[in-house]
C-alpha positions in Angstrom: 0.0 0.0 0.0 1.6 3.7 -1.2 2.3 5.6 1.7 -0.3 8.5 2.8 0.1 11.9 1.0 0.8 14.4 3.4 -1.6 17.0 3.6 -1.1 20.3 1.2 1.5 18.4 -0.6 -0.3 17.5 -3.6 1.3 19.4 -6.6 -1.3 20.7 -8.9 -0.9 22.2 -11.9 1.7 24.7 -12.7 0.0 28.1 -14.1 2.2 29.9 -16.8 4.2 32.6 -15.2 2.9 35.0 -17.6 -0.7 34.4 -17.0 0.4 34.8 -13.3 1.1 37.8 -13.3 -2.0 38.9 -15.4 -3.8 37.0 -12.2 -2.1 39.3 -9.6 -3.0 42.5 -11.5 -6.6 41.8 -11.8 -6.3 41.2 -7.9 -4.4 44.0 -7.4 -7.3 46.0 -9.5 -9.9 44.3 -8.2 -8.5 45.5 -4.4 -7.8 49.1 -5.6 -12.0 49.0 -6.6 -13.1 47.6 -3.7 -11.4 49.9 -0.8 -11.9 53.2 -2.9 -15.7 51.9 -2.5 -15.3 51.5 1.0 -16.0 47.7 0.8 -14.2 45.1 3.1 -13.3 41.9 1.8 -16.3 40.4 3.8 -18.8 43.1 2.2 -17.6 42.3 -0.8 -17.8 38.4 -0.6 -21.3 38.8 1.2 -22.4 40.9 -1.8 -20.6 38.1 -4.5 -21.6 35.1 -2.4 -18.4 34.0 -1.8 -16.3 33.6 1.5 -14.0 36.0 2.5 -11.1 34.2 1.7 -12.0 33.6 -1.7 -11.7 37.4 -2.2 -8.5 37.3 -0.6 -7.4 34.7 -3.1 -8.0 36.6 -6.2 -6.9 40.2 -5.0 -3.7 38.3 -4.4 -3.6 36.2 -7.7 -3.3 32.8 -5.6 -6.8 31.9 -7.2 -7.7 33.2 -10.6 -10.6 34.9 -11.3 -13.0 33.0 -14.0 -14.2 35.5 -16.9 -17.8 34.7 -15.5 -17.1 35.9 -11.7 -15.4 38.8 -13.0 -18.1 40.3 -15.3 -20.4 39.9 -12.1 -18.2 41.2 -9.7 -17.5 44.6 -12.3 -21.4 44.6 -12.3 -21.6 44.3 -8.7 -19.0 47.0 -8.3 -20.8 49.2 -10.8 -17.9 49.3 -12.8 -16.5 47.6 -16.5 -15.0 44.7 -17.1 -12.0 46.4 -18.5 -11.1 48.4 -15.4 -9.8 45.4 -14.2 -7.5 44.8 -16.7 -4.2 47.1 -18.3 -4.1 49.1 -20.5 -3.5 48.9 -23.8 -0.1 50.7 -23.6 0.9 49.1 -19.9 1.5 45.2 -20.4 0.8 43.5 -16.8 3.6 40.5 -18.1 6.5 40.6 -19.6 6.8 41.0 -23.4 8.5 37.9 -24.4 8.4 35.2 -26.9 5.9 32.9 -26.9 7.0 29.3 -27.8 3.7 28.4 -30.1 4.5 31.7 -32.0 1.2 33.5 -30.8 1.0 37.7 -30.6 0.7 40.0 -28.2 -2.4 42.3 -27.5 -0.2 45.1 -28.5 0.4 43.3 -31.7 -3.7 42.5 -32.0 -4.1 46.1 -31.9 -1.7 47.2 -34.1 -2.9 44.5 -36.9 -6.0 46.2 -36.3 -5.3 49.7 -36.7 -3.1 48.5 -39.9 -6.1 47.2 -41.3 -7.6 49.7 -41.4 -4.8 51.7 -43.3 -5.3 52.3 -47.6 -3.5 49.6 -49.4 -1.1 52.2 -50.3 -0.3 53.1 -46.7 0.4 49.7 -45.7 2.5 49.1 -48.5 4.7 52.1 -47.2 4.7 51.2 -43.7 5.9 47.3 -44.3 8.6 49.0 -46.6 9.2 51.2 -43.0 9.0 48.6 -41.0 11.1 46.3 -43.3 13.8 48.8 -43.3 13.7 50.0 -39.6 14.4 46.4 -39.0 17.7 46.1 -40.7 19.0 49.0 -38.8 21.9 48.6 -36.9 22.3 49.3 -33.2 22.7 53.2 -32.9 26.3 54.7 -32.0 24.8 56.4 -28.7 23.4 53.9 -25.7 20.3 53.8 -23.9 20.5 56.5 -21.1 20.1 59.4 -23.9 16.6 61.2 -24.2 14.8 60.3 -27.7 16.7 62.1 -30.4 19.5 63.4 -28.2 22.7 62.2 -29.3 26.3 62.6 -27.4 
């Protein structure tokens, strides 16, 4: 007979870092909302049904917060969805490679906006793009302000 798991132990599984820290935002957010309304964690649980320390898991990120509780809490809250998450031009995760080759929302957003562009336009901003590319590293480092050279 296998020997008795110790309580706690059991490993389950591993969330991507990434989507971790998406997770602790959102908590962090959903924190920020509640005490600028005045609401405990108990209120707010009382109000969402949940215990207590349920709340206390998602405004730290331990638990992550299904798309379904978080549309009702922003509707409890009297607030939108999209409060709880960054903004468009403040990543909560790191920018890095993804192995399966997906995109960014950054780059969703700019595929979108390109879209929208004449055919003419995007032809002249692949040929910028294209070009900017192949740029080598400039002479001065990073410390200078944008277009100040030594």
């Amino acid at each position: 007979m296998p020997a008795k798991q110790k309580r706690g132990s059991k490993k389950g599984p591993r969330r991507n870092g990434d989507l971790f820290a998406l997770d602790k935002f959102i908590g962090a957010r959903l924190c920020q909302i509640r005490t600028a309304q005045g609401l405990t964690q108990k209120g707010l649980a009382a109000l969402l049904k949940l215990s207590h320390q349920q709340v206390q898991k998602y405004e730290t990120g331990a638990n992550c917060i299904s798309a379904a509780r978080l549309c009702r809490t922003a509707r409890v809250l009297g607030v939108a969805v999209t409060d709880f998450l960054p903004a468009d031009d403040a990543p909560a995760w790191p920018q890095t490679a993804q192995p399966h080759g997906g995109v960014f929302r950054a780059s969703i957003t700019a595929n979108q906006h390109f879209s929208n562009l004449s055919p003419e336009m995007q032809a002249a901003m692949r040929a910028l793009v294209k070009a900017a590319a192949n740029i080598p590293a400039l002479p001065w480092g990073e410390g200078q302000g944008e277009g100040e050279q030594p």
